[in-house]
N, CA, C and O of each residue as an XYZ file, in Angstrom:
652
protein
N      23.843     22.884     16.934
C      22.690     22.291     17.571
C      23.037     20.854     17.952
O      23.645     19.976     17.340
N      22.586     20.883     18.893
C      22.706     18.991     19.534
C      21.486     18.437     18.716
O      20.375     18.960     18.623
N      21.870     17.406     18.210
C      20.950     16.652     17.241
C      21.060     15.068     17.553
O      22.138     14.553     17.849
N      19.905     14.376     17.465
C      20.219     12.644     18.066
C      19.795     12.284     16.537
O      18.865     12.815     15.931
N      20.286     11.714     16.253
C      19.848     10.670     14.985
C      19.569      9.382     15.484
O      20.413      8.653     16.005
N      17.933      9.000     15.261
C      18.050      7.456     15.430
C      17.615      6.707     13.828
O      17.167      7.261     12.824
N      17.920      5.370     14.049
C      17.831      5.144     12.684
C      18.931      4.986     11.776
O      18.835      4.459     10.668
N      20.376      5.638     12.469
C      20.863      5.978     11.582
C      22.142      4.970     10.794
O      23.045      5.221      9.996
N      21.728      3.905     11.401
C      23.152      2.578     10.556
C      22.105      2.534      9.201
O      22.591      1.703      8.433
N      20.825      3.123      8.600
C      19.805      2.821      7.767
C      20.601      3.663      6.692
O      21.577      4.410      6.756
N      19.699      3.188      5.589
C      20.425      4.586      4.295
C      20.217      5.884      4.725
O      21.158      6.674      4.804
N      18.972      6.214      5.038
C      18.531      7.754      5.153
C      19.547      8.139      6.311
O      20.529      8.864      6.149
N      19.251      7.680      7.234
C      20.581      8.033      8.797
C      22.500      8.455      8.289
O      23.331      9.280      8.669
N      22.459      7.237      7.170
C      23.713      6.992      6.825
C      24.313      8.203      5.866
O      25.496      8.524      5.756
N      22.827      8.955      5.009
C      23.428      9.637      4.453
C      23.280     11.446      5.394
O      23.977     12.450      5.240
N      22.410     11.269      6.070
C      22.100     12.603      6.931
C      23.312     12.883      7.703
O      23.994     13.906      7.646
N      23.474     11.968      8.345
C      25.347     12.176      9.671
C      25.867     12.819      9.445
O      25.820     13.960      9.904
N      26.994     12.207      8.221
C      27.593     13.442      7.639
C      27.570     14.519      7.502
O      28.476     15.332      7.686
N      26.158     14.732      7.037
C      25.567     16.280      6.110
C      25.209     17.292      7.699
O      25.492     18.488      7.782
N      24.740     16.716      8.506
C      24.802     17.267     10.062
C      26.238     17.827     10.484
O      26.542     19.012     10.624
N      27.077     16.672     10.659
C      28.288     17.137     10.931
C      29.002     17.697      9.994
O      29.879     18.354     10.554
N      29.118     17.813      8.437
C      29.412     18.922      8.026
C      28.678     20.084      8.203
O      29.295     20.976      7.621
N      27.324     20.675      8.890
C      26.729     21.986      9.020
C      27.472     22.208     10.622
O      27.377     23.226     11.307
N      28.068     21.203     10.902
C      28.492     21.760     12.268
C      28.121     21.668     13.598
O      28.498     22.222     14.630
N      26.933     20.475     13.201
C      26.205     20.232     14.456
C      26.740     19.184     15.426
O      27.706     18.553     14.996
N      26.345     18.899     16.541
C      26.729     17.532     17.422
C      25.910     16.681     17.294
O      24.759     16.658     17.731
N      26.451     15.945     16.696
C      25.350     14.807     16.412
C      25.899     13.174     17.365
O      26.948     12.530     17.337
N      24.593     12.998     18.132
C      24.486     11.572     18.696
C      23.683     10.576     17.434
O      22.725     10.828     16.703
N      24.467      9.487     17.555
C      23.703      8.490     16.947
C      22.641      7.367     18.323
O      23.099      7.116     19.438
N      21.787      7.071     18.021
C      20.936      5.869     18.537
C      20.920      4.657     17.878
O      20.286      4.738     16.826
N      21.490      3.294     18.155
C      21.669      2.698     17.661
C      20.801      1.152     18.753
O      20.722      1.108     19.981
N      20.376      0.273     17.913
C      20.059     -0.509     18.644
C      20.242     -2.205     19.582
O      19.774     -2.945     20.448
N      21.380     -1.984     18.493
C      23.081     -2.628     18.981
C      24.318     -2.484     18.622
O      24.897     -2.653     17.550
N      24.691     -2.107     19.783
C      26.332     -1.091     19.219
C      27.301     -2.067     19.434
O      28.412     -1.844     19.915
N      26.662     -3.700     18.894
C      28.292     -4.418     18.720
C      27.982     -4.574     17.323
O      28.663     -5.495     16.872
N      27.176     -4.016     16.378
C      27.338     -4.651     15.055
C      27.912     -3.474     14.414
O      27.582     -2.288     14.439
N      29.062     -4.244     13.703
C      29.606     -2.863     12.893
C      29.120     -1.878     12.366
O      28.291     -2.097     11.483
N      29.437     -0.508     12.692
C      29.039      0.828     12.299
C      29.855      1.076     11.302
O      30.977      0.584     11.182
N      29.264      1.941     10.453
C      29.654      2.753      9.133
C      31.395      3.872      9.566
O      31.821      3.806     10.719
N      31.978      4.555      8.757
C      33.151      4.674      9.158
C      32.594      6.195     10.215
O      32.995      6.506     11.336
N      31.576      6.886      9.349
C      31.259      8.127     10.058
C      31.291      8.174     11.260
O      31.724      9.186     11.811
N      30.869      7.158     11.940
C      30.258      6.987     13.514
C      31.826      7.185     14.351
O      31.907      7.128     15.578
N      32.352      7.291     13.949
C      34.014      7.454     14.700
C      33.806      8.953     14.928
O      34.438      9.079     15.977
N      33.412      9.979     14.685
C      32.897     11.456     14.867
C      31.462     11.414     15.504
O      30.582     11.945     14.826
N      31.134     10.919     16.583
C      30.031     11.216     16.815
C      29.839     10.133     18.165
O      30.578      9.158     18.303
N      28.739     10.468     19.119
C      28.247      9.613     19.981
C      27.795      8.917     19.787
O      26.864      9.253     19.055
N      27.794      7.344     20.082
C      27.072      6.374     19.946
C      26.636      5.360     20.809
O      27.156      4.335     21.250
N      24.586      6.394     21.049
C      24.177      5.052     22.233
C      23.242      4.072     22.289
O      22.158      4.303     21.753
N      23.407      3.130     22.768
C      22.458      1.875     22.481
C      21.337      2.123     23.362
O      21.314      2.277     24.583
N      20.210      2.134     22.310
C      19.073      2.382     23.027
C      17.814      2.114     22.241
O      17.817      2.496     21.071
N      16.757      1.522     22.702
C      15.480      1.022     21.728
C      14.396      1.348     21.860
O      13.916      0.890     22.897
N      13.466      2.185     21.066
C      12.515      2.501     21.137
C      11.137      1.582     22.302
O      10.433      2.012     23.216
N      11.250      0.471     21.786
C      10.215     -0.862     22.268
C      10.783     -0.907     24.227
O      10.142     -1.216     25.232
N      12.008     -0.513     24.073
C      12.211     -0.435     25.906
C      12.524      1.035     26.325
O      13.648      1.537     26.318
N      11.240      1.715     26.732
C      11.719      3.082     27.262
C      12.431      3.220     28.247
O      12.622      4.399     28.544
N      13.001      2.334     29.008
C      14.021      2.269     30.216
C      14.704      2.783     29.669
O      15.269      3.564     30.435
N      15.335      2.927     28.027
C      16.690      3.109     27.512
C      16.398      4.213     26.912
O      17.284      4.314     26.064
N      15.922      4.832     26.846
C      16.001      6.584     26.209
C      16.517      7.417     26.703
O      17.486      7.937     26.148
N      16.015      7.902     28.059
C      16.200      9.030     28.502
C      17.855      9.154     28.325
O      18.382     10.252     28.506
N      18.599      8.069     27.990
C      19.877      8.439     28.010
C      20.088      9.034     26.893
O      20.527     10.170     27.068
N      19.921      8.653     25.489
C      19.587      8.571     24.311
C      19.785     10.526     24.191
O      20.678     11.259     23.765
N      18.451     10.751     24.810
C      17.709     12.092     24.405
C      17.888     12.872     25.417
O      17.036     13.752     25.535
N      18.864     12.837     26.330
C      19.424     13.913     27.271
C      20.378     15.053     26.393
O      21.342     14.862     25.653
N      19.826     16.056     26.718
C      20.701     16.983     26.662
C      20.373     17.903     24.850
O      20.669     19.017     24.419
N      19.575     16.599     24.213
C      19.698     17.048     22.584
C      18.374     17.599     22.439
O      17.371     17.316     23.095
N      18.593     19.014     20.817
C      17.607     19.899     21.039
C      16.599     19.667     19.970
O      15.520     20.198     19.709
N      17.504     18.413     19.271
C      16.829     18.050     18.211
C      16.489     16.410     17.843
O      17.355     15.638     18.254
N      15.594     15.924     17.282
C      16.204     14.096     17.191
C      15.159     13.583     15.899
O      13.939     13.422     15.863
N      16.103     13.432     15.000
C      15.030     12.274     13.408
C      14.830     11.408     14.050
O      15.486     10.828     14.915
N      13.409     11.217     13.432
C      13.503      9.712     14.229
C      12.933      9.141     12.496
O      12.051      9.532     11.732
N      13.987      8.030     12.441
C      13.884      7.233     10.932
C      13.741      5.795     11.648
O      14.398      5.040     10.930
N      13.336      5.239     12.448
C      13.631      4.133     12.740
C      11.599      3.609     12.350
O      10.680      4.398     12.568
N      11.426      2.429     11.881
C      10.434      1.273     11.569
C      10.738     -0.053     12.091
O      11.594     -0.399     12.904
N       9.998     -0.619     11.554
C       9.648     -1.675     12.724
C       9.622     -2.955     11.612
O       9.503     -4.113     12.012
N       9.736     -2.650     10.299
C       8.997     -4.242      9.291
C      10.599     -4.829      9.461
O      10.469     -6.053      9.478
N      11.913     -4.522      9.581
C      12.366     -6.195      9.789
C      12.277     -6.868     10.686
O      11.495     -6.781     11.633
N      12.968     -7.515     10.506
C      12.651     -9.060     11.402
C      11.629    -10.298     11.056
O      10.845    -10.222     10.110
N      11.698    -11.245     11.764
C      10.503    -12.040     11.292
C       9.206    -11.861     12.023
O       8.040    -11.929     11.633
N       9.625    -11.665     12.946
C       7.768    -11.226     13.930
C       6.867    -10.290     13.040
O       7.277     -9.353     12.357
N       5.532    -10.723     13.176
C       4.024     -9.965     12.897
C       4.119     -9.063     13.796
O       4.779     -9.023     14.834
N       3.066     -7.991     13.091
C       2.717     -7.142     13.768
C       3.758     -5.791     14.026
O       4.116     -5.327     15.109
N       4.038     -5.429     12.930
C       4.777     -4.612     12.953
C       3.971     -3.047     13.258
O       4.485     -2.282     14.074
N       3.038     -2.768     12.734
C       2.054     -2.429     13.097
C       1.893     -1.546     14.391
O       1.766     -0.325     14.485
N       1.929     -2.361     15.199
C       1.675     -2.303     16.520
C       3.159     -1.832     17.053
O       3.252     -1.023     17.977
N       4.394     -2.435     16.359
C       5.757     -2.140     16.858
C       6.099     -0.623     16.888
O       6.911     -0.143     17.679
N       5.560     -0.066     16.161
C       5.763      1.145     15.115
C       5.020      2.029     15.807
O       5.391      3.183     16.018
N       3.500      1.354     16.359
C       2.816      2.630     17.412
C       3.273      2.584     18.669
O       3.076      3.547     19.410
N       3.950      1.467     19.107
C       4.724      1.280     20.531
C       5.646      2.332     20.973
O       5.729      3.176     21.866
N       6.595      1.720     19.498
C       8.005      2.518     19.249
C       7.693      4.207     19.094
O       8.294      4.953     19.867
N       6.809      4.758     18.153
C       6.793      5.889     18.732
C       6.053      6.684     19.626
O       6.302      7.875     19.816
N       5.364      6.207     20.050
C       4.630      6.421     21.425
C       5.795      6.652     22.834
O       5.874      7.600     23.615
N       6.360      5.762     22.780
C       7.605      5.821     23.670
C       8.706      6.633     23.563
O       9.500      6.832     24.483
N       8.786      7.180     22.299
C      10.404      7.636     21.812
C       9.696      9.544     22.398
O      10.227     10.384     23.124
N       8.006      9.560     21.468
C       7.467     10.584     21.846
C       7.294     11.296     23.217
O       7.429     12.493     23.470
N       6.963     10.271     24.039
C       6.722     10.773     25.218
C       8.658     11.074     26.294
O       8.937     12.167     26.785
N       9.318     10.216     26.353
C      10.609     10.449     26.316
C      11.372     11.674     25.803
O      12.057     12.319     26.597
N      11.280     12.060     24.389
C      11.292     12.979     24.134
C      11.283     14.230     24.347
O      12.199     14.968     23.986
N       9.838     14.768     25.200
C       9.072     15.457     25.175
C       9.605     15.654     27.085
O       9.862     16.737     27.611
N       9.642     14.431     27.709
C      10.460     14.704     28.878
C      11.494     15.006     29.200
O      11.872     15.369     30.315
N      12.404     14.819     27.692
C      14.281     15.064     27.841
C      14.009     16.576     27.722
O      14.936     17.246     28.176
N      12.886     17.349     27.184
C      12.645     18.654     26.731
C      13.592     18.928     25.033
O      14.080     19.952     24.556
N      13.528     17.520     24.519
C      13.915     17.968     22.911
C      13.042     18.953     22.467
O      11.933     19.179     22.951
N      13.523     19.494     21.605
C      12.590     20.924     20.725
C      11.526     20.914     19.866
O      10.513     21.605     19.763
N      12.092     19.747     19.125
C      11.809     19.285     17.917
C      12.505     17.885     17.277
O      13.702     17.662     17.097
N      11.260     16.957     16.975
C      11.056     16.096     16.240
C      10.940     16.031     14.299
O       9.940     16.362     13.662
N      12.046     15.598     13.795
C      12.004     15.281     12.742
C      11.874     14.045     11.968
O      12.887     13.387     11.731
N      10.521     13.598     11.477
C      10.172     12.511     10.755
C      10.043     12.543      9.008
O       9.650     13.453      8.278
N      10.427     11.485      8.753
C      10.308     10.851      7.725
C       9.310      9.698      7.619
O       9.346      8.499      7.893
N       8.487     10.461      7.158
C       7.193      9.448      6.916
C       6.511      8.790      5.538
O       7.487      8.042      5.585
N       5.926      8.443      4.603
C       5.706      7.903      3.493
C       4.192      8.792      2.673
O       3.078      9.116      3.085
N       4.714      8.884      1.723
C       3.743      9.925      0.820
C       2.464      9.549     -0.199
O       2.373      9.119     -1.349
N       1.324     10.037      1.083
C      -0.106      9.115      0.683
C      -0.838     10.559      0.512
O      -0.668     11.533      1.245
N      -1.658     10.478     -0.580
C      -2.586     11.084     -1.169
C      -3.858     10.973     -0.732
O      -4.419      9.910     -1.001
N      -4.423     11.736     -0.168
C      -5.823     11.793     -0.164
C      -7.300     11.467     -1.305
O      -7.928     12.054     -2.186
N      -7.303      9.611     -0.294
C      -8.470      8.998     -1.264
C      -7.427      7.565     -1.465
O      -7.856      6.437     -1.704
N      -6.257      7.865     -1.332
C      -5.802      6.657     -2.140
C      -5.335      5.577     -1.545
O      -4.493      5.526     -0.649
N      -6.035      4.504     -2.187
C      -5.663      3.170     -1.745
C      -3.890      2.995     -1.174
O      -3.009      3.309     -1.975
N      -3.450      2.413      0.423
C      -2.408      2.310      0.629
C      -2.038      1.246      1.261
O      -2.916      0.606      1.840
N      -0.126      0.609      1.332
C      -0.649     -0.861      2.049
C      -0.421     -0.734      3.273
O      -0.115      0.425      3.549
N      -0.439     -1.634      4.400
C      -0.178     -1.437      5.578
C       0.923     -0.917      5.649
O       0.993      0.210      6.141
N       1.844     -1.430      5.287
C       3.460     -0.165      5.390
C       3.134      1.335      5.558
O       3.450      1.854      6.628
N       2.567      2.043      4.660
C       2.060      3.119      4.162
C       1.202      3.842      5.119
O       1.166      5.065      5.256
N       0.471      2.913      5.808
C      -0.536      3.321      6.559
C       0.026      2.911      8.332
O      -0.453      3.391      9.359
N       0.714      2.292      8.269
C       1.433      2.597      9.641
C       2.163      3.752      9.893
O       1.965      4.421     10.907
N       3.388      4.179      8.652
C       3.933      5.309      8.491
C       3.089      6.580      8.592
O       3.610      7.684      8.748
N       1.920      6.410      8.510
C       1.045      7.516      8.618
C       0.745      7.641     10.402
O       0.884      8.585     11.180
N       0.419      6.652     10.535
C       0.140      6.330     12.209
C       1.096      6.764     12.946
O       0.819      7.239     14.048
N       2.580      6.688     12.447
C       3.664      6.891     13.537
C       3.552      8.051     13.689
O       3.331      8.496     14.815
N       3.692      9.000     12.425
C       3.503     10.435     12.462
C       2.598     11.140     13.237
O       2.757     12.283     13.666
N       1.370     10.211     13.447
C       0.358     10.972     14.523
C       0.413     10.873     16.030
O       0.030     11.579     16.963
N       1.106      9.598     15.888
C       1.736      9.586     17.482
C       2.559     10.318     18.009
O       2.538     10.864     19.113
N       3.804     10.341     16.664
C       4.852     11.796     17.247
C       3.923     12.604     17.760
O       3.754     12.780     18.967
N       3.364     13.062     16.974
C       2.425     14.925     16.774
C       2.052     14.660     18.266
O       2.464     15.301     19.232
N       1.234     13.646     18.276
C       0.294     13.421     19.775
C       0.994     13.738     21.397
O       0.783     14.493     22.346
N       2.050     12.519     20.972
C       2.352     12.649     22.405
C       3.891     13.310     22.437
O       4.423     13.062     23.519
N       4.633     13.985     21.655
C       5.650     14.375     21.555
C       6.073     16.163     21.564
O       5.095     16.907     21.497
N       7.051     16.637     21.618
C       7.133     17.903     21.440
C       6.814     18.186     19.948
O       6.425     17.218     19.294
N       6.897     19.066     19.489
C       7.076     19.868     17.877
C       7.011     18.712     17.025
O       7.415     17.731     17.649
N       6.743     18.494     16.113
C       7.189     17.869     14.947
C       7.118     18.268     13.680
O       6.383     19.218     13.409
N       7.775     17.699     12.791
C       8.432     18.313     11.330
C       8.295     16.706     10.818
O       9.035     15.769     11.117
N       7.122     16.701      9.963
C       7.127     15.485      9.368
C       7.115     15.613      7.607
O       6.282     16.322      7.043
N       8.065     14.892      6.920
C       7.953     14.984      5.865
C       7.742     13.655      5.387
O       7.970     12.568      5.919
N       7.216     13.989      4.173
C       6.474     13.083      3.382
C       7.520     12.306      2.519
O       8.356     13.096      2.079
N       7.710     11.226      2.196
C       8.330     10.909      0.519
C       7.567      9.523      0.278
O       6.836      8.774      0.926
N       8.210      9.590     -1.194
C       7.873      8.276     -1.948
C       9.023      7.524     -1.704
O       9.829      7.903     -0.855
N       9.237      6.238     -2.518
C      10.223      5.449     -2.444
C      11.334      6.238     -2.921
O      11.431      6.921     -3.940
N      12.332      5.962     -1.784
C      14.085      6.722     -1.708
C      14.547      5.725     -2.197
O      14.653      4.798     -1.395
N      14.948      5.480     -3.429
C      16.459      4.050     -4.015
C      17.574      5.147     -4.095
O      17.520      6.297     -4.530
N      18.799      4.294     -3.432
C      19.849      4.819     -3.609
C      20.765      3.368     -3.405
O      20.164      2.358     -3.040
N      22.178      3.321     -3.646
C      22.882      1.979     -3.223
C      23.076      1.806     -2.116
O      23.779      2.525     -1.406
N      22.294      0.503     -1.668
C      22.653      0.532     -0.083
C      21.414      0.762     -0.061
O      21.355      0.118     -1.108
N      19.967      1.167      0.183
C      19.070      1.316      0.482
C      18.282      0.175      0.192
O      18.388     -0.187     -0.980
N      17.336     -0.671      1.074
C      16.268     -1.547      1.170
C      15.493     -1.430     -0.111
O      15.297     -2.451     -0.770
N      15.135     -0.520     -0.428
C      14.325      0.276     -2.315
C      15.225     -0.574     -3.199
O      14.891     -1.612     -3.771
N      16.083     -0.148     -3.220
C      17.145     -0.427     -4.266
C      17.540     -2.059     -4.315
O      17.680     -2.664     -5.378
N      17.700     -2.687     -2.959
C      18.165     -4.116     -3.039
C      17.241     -4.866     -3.795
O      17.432     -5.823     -4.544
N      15.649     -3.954     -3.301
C      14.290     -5.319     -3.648
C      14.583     -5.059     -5.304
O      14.777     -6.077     -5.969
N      14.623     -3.871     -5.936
C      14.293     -3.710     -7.001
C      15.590     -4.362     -8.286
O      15.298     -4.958     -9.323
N      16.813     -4.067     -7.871
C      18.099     -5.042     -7.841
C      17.764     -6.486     -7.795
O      18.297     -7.110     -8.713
N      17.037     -7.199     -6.993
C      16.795     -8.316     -6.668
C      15.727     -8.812     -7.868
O      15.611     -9.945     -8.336
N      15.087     -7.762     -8.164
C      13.807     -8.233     -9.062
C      13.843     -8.428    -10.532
O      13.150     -8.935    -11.414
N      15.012     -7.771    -10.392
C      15.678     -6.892    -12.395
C      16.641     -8.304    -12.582
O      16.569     -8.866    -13.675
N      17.574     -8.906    -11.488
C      18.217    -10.030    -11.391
C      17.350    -11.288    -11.991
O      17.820    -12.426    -11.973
């Protein structure tokens, strides 16, 4: 299967690649600047620069592939309003998408309980997911809690805190 990974210089991306290209698939990476050093995997695989926030740059992205994660968020950097980045970003990736004729959308989204108090992180991640659904082909959204692994954003804060 042609598969796009975006997201994927991230932990979750970093550890999926591999596990793709060992099942045998073709996997494109999306990256959102391809002069900053990539991981060693990316030497097996396509790699194109392209950003959610400018849909000029997709359709290249999502030509041809039958499948695409989309792991990419919006909280670094220093700008507010991430929020809003996150319904931009997939609003755009969705509708693009859905015009390259991908199949299916696979998200990773954050795992909220019904009734329960959540913070904006939590509750944007919920938002993106409805935008996929909305304006996108198929989607496959799964839920999790906090992923720590080494190398993962989870792990640095909590590393950072135990320090």
């Amino acid at each position: 299967m042609k598969v796009l990974v975006t997201g994927a210089t991230g932990y979750i991306g970093g550890q999926l690649v591999p596990r793709l290209l060992d099942e045998g698939h073709s996997v494109r990476c999306m990256v959102r600047n391809a002069s900053r050093p990539l991981p060693a995997v990316f030497k097996f695989v396509k790699v194109v620069q392209a950003d959610p926030l400018r849909p000029e740059t997709l359709p290249a992205a999502l030509e041809g592939m039958e499948a695409a994660y989309y792991l990419i968020h919006s909280m670094s950097g220093d700008e507010q309003g991430f929020e809003e980045r996150d319904r931009r970003a997939a609003c755009n990736f969705a509708v693009a998408a859905k015009a390259a004729r991908v199949q299916r959308v696979i998200y990773l989204g954050g795992l909220i309980t019904p009734g329960s108090i959540v913070s904006e992180h939590l509750k944007s991640r919920k938002e993106t997911g409805a935008v996929l659904r909305n304006f996108g082909p198929p989607l496959t959204e799964f839920r999790a809690g906090i992923i720590v692994g080494n190398g993962s954003i989870s792990f640095e804060i909590i590393r950072t805190l135990t320090e």
